[in-house]
C-alpha positions as CSV (number, residue, x, y, z in Angstrom):
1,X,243.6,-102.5,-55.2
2,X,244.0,-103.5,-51.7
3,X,247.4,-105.6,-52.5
4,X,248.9,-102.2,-53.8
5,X,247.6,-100.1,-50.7
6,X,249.5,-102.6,-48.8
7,X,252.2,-102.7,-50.9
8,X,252.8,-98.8,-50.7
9,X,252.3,-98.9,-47.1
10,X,255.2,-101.8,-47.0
11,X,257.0,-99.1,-48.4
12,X,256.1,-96.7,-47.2
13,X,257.3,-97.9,-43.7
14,X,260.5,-98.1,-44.8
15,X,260.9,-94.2,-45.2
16,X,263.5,-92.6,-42.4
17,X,262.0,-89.3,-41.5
18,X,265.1,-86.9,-40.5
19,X,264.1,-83.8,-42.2
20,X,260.9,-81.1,-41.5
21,X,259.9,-81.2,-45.4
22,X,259.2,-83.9,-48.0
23,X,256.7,-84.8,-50.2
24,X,257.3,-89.3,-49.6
25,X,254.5,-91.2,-48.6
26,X,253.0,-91.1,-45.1
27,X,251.1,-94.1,-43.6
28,X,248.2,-92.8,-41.3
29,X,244.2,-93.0,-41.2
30,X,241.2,-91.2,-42.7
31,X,237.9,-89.8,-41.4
32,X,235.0,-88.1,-42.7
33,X,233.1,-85.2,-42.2
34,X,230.3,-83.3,-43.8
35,X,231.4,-79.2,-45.0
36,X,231.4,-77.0,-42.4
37,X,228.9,-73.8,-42.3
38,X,232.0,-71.5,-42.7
39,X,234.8,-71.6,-44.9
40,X,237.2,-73.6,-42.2
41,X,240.3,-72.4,-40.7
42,X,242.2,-72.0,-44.0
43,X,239.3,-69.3,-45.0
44,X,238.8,-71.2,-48.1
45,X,235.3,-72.7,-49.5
46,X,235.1,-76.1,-49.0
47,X,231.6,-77.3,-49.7
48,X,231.0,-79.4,-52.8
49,X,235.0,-79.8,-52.9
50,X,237.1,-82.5,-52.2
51,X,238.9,-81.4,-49.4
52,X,240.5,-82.2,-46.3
53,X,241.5,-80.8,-42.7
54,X,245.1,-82.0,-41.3
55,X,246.1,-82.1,-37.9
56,X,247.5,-79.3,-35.9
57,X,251.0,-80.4,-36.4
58,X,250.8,-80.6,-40.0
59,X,248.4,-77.9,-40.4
60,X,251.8,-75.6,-39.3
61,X,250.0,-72.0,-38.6
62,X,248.0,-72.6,-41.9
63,X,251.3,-73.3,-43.6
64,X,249.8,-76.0,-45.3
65,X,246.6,-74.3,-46.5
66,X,246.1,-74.5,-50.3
67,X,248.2,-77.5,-50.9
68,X,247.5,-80.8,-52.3
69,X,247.7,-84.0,-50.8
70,X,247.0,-87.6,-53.0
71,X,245.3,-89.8,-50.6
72,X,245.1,-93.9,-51.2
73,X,242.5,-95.8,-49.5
74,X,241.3,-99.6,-50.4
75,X,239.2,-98.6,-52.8
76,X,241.9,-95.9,-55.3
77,X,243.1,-92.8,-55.0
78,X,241.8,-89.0,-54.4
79,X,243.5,-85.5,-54.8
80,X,242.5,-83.0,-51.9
81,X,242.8,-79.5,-51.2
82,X,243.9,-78.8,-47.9
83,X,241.0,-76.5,-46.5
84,X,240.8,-76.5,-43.0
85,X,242.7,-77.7,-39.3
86,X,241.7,-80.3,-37.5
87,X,242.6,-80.1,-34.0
88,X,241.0,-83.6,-32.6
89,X,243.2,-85.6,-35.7
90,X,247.0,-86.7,-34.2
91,X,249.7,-86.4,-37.3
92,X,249.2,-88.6,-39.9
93,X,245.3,-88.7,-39.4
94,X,243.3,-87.0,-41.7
95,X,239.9,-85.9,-42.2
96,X,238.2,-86.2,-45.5
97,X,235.2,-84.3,-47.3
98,X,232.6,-87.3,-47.3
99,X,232.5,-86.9,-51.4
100,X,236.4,-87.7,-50.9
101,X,236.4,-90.4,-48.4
102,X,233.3,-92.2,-50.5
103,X,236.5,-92.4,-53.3
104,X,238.6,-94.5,-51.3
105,X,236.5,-96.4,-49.5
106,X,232.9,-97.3,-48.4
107,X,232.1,-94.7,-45.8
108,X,229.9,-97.4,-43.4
109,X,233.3,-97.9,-42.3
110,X,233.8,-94.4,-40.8
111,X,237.6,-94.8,-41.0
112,X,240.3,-96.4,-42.8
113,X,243.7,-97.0,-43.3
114,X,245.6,-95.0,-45.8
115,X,248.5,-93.9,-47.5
116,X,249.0,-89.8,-48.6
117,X,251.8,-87.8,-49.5
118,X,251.6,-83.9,-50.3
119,X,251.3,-83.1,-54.5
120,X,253.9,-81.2,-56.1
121,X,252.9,-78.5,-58.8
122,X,249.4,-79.6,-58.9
123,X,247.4,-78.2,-61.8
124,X,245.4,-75.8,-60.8
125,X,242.6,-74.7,-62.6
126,X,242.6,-71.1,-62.5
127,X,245.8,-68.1,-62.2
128,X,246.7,-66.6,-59.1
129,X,244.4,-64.6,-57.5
130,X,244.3,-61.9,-54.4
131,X,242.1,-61.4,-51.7
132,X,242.7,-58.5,-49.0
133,X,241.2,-59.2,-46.1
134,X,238.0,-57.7,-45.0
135,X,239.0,-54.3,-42.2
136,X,242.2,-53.9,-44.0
137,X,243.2,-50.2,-44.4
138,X,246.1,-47.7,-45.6
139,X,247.1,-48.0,-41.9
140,X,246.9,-52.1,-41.7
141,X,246.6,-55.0,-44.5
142,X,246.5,-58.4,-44.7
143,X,246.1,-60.5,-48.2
144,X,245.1,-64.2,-48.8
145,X,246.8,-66.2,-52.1
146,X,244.4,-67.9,-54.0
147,X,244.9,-70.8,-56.2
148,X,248.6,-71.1,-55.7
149,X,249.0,-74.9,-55.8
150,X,251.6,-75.6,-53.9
151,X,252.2,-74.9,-50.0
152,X,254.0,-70.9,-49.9
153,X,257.0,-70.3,-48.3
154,X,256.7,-66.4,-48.1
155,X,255.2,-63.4,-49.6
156,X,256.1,-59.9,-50.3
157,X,255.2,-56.5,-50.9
158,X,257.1,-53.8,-52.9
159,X,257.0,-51.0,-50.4
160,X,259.2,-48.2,-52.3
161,X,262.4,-49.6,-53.3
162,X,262.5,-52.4,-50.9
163,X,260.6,-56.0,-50.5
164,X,258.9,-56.4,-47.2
165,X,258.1,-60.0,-46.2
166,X,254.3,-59.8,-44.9
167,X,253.6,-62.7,-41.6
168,X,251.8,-65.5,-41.8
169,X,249.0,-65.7,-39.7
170,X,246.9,-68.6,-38.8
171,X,243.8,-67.9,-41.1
172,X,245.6,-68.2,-43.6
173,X,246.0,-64.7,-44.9
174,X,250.2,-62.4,-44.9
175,X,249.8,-59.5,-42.7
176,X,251.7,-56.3,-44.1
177,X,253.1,-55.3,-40.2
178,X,254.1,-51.3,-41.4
179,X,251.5,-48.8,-43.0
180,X,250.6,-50.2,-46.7
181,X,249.2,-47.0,-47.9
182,X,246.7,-46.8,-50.7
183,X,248.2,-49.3,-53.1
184,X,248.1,-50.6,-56.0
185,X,250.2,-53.4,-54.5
186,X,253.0,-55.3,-55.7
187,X,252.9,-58.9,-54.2
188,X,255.7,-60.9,-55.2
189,X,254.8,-65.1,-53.8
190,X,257.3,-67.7,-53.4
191,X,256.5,-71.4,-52.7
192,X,258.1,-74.3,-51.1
193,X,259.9,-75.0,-53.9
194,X,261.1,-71.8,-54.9
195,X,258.8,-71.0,-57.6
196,X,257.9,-67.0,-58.0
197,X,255.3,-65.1,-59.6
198,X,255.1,-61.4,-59.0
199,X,251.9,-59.0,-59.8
200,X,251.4,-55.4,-59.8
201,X,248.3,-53.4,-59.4
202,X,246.5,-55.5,-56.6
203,X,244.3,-52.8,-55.5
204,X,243.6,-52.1,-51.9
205,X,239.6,-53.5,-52.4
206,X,238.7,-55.9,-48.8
207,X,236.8,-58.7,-49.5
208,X,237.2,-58.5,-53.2
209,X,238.9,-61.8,-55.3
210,X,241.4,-60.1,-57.9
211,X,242.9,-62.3,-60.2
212,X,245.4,-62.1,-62.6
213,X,246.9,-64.3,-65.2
214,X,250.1,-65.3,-63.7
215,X,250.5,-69.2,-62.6
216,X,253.1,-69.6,-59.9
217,X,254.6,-72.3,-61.4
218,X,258.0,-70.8,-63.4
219,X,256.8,-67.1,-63.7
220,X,258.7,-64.2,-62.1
221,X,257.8,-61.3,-64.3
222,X,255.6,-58.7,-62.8
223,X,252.3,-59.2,-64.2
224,X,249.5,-56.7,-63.4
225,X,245.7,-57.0,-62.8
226,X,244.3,-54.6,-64.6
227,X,242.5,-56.5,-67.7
228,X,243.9,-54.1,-70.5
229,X,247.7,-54.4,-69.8
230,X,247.9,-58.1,-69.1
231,X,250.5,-60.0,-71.4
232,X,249.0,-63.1,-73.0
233,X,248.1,-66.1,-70.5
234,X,250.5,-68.8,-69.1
235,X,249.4,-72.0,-70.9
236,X,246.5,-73.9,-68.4
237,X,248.9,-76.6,-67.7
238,X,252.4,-75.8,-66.0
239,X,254.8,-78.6,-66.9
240,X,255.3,-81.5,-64.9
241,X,258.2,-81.5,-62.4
242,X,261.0,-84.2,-62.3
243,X,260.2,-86.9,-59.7
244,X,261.2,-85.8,-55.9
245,X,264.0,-87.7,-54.2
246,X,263.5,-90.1,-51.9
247,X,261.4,-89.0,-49.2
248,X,262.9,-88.8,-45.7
249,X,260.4,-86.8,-43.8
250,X,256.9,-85.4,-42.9
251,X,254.2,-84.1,-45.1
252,X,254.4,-80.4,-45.2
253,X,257.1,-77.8,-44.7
């Protein structure tokens, strides 16, 4: 195993990075670190998980919260969520879940070398989901994506006849900037690779997870929450996409 971690950082070494998104391999270190009492800048869960935090650079305004990253240490390979910022890490360090680092290698050694590139259209156990954010009003909302897989690009709101793109803020939750009203909501979410699903009836309830059936991956048809008008389910596995060309830049968009 540790021949092909060398061999993939050989590689890996050989990439030319030119461009600000790319899913290629990245050569860079690991940590560990025990879950945090909160849920972590992303305002996701995190304990029991395999997770990480990424540096400030790659963490990108919580940009890359929610994705997946594959992460090869000397001892095989682990899949991570991206859960949290780590502002001490430079880019290209990372900071694992100790359940996560233990997978890669032996965790007396407090750090190692590794090899990680982002996952694209990771399955993902469970459909989309909605959270508005706790203080949110008909005067002022924000919403949190759940379980979308890959790192979003943008999302929007149906406000009368027109889309209104909602702003990323840095916990990790799309701030509607005008007066949302009293909803239900339609949230149409688009990610990095231009995948779209759109939902209706997301209900203006703070603090409340409301999930639908809708996977992002290949959906665009509105899809609503309420149980009794739901069409039947996307399959649990979206299908695999075609290999990514080669990489020529940093981790996350």
């Amino acid at each position: 195993m540790v021949g092909a971690v060398a061999a993939a950082m050989a590689v890996a070494v050989q990439v030319t990075r030119t461009v600000a998104c790319a899913d290629g391999p990245e050569i860079g270190r690991a940590y560990f670190y025990d879950p945090p009492d909160d849920q972590g800048n992303c305002s996701l869960p995190s304990a029991g998980r395999l997770f990480v935090s990424v540096s400030t650079g790659e963490y990108a305004g919580s940009a890359a919260c929610g994705g997946y990253l594959d992460v090869t240490g000397p001892l095989g390979t682990v899949r991570v969520q991206v859960v949290d910022q780590c502002t001490t890490c430079r880019d290209g360090e990372l900071d694992l879940s100790r359940t996560a680092f233990a997978k890669i290698a032996k965790p007396d050694a407090g750090v190692t070398g590794i090899v990680y590139s982002r996952v694209r259209n990771p399955r993902v156990a469970k459909p989309l989901a909605f959270r508005v954010k706790t203080g949110s009003s008909t005067d002022w909302m924000a919403v949190q994506i759940i379980d979308h897989g890959n790192p979003l690009r943008s999302v929007r709101v149906l406000d009368g006849p027109h889309w209104r793109d909602l702003r990323r803020s840095g916990d990790n939750y799309w701030i509607f900037d005008h007066r949302p009203g009293p909803g239900p909501f339609t949230i149409r979410v688009t990610d990095v690779y231009g995948h779209r699903a759109t939902t209706g009836g997301v209900d203006l309830s703070p603090g409340v997870v409301q999930r639908g059936t809708r996977r992002l991956y290949g959906q665009s048809a509105v899809t609503p929450v309420t149980p009794q008008t739901l069409p039947s389910p996307f399959p649990a596995r979206a299908p695999a996409a075609a290999p990514s060309p080669a990489p020529t830049g940093s981790v996350f968009c």
